[in-house]
N, C-alpha and C positions, 0 to 999 in steps of 0.2 A: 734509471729514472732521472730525468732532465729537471728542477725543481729552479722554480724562481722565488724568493725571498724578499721581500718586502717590508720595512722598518727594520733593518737586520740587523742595526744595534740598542734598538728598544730591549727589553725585558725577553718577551718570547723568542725575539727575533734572531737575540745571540747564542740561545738554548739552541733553538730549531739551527743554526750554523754549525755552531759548534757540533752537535750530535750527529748531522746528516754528512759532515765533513770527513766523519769516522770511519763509514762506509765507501767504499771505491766501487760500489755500482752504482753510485749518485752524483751526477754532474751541478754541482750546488752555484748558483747565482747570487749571490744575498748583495743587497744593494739600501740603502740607506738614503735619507734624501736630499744628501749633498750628489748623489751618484743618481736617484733619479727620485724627480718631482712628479707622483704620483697625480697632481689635480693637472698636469700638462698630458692631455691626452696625445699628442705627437709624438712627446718625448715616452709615451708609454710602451707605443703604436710601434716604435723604431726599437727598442732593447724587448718585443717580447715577440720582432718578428726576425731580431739576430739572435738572438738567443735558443727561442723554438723550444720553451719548458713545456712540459705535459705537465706539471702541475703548478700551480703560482699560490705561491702562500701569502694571504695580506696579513702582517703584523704591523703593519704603521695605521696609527690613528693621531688627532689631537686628545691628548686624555687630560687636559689640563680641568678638570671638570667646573672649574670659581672662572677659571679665566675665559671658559666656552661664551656665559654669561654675555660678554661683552666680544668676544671675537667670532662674532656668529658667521661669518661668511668665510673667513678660515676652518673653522668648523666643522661647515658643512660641504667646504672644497676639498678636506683631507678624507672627513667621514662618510660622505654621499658619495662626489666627484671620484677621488682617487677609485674605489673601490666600482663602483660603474665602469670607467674604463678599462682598469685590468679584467671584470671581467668580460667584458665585451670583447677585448684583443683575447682573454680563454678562449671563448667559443667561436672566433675565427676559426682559431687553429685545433680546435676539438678537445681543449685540453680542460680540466678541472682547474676549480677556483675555491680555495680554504682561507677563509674570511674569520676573523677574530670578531667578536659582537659582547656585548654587557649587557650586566643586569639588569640597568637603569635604563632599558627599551619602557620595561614596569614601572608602573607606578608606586611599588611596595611598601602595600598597605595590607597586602594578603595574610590570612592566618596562618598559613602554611606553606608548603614548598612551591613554587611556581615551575610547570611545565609545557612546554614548547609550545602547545594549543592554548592556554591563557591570553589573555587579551590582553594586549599591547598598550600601555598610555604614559611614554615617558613624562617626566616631571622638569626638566630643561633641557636647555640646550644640547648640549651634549649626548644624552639619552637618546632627543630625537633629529640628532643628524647621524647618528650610527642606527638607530632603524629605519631610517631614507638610506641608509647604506649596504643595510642587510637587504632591504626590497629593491633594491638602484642592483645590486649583483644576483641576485636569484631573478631579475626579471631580465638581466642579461644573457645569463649563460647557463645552458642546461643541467652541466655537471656542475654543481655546487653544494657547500658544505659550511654552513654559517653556526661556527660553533660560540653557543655566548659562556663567556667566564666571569668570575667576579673575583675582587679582594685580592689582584696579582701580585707576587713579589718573587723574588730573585736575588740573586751574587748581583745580577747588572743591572741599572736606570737608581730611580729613586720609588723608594714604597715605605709602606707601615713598618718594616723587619728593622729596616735601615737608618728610618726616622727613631722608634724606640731605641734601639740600641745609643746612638747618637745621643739623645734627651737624657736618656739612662746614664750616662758616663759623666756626665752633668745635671744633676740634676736629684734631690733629695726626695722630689715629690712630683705628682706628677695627674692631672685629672685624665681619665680616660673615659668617653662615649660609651655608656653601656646601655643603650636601649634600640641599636642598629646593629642588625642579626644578618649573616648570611654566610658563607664559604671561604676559608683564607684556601688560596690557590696557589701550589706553587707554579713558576712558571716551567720547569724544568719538565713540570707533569704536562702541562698544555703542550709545551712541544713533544713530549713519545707520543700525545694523545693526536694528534695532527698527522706525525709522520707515519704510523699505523694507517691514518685511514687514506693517508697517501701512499702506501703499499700495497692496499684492499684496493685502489683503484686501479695502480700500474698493473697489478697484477689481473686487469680484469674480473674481478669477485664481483659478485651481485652488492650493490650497494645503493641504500636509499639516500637519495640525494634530499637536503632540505635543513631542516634548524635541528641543530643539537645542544642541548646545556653540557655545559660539564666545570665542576666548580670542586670545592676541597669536602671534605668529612671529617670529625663531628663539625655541625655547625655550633658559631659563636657568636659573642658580639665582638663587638672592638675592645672594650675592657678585660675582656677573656683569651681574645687571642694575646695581648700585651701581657697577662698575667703570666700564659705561657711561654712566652719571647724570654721575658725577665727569670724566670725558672730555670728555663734552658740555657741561658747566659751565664748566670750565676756556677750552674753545675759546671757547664765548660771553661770558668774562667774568664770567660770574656769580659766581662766583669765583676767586678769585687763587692758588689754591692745589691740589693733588689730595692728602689724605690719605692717612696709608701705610695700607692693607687688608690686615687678616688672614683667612682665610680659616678658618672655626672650626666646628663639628658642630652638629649638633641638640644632642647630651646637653651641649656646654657653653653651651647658652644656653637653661635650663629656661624653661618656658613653662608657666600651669596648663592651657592645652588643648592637645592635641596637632596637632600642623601637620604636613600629608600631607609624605610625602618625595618624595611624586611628582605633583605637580599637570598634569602634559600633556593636554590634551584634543585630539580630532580634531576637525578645524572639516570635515572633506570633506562629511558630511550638509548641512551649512548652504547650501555653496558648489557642491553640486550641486543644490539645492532653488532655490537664490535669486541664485544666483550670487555670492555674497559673500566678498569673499575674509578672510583673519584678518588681525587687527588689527595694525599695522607701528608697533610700538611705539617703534622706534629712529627712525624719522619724527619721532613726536608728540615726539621729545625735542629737534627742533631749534630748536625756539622756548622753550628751558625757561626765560628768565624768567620766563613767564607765569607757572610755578610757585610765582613768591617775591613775586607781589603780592596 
């Protein structure tokens, strides 16, 4: 399996490297975008018709979500643009296209879990230049697989794991967002979750092409996931201490873009498709040094 990678040193991007590098019947490409500028459709056109992947993984997004705000045409050239053209150069060559997608497509305001048929109405920028980018690749290329995730973190980029730990080490006290619910996801899980269904494809398996959620279990809010970061630090040592937590509102922690109050997705489409279960986030935190190297 010929695989092309895309943001392959963001977050998912060095999971999905690192793991698919393991195996010697995958010829792995990962490419980052000092090696290639996804919104340059030329430069897309030229490494994905030397290359010749049967599958192309997008992990590069702009995720800066405050700074989308004002950089809207970056934006919507990394989160529209880029993802249109790789898939467009997919379906030249017949190959599949595994696109990364979020929560924040929704408006979240829902009581409850949001699944793939809910209706769409992001709340900024960012939200709605990666669902012009989820519909810019499914109206490209036939074989597609736009899976949305939420609340990433990882060993690599920068996220909520890395930032508490960080604050924690410093820090005696500390307010934490508790009224914004939704899935901490590790990244490590999004990538097995990707390269399965990029196996179900090389291999030819009957596969519904189209949106998939797939986010972490139990859900939390942010003061809960933190609650448990500092729990799990403590027990391992990483630090010596557990900060006192306050528990504090959206409106007192403004933000220039607005962040869903309800981020929940339903993983059951994925996990009756593929069998996949969602990602066990309080798992991937038992090894959280990794986090602090």
């Amino acid at each position: 399996m010929r695989v092309l990678i895309t943001g392959g040193r963001g977050q998912v991007g060095c999971c999905l490297t690192e793991q698919l590098s393991t195996n010697k019947n995958h010829v792995v490409l990962s490419v980052d975008k000092d090696e290639l500028d996804i919104t340059n459709q030329d430069a897309v056109n030229t490494i994905v018709k030397e290359f010749l992947p049967a599958i192309i993984i997008n992990a590069a997004a702009h995720t800066a979500v405050d700074k989308a705000e004002e950089e809207v045409e970056l934006s919507y050239a990394i989160n529209r643009d880029g993802p249109k053209f790789l898939a467009e150069a997919a379906q030249e060559l017949g190959a599949a296209i595994l696109h990364i997608s979020t929560d924040y497509v929704f408006e979240g305001n829902k009581s409850d879990e949001y699944f793939e048929t809910d209706i769409t109405n992001p709340q900024g920028v960012y939200g709605a230049s990666k669902l012009a980018g989820e519909e810019a690749a499914a109206l490209a290329c036939e074989k597609h697989i736009i899976l949305r995730t939420a609340w990433v973190f990882g060993e690599h980029g920068n996220n909520f794991v890395k930032t508490m730990l960080r604050l924690g080490a410093t820090h005696d006290e500390l307010s934490i967002v508790g009224d914004q619910f939704g899935g901490p996801t590790y990244a490590g899980d999004i990538a097995k979750v990707l390269i399965e269904i990029a196996n179900c494809i090389s291999k030819d398996e009957i596969v519904e092409y189209g949106v998939y959620h797939y986010s972490g279990l139990p859900h939390a809010s942010w003061y809960q996931f933190a609650d448990v970061i500092f729990d799990s630090a403590v027990t391992q040592g990483v630090l010596t201490k557990k900060p006192c937590l306050t528990n504090i509102t959206t409106s007192q922690y403004p933000t220039p873009a607005k962040r869903p109050s309800n981020s929940r997705m339903s993983t059951q489409k994925i996990s009756d498709a593929f069998t996949l279960e969602a990602s066990d986030w309080k798992a991937a935190l038992t090894n959280i040094k990794a986090f602090t190297e």
